[in-house]
C-alpha positions in Angstrom: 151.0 59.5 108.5 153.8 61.4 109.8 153.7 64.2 107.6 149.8 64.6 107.0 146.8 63.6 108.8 143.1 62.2 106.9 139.9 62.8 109.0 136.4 61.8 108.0 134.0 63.7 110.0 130.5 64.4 110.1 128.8 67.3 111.0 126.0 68.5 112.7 125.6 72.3 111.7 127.6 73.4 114.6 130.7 74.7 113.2 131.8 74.6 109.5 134.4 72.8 108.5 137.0 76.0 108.1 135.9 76.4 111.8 136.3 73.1 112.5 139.9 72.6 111.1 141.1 76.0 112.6 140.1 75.0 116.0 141.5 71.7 115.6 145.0 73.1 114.5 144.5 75.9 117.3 144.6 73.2 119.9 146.7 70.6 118.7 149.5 73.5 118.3 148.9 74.6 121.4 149.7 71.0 123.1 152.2 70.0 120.8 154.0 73.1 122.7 153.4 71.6 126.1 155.7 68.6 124.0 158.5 70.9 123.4 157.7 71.2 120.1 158.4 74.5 118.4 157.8 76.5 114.7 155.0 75.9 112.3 153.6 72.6 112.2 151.0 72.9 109.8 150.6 74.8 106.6 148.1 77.5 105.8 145.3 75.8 104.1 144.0 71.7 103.6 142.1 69.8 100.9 138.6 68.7 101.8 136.1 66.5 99.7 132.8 66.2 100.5 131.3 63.0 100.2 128.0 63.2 97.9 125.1 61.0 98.8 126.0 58.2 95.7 130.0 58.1 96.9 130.5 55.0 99.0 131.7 56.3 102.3 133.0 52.8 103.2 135.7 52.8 99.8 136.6 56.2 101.4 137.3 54.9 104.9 138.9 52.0 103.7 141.0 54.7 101.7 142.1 56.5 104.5 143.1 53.8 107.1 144.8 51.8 103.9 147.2 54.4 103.8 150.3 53.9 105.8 150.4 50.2 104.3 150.5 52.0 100.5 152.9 54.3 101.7 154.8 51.4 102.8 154.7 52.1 107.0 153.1 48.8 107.9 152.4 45.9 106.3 148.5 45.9 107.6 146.5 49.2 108.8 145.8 46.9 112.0 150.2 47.9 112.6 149.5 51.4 112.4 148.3 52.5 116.1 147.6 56.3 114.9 144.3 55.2 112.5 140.8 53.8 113.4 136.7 54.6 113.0 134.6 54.5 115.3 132.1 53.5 113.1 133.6 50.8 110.8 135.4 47.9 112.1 137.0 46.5 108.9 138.4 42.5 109.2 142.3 43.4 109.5 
């Protein structure tokens, strides 16, 4: 999405997701730099949902890589190159 970005993630007790997002921002900043980019690409603070053991984590998947076709980007999520899982592959 070209103003936003979903991510599904799972963890493994490493880092929390606060840490998880910072260092994520940290870098991405950082190289989008190296791009010539310049000022403040991301706001202060995010929404997260965590999935609960009875929410379907397929519906949310499906969600997320369904959304530049609802926002009306392409016409199919197979169009839009900046989306995939590597764990579902969903019949485009």
């Amino acid at each position: 999405m070209p103003d936003h970005i979903h991510l599904l993630l799972q963890g493994n007790g490493t880092y929390s997701i606060i840490d998880l997002i910072r260092e994520f921002k940290s870098k991405s900043t950082i190289q989008s730099r190296e791009f010539g980019l310049s000022g403040k690409i991301y706001q202060t603070s995010f929404y997260d949902h965590f999935l609960r053991k009875d929410e379907d984590i397929e519906k949310h998947t499906r969600y997320i890589l369904e959304n530049p076709v609802r926002k009306g980007i392409v016409k199919s999520m197979a169009e839009y190159s900046f989306s995939g899982s590597e764990v579902f592959d969903f019949k485009r």
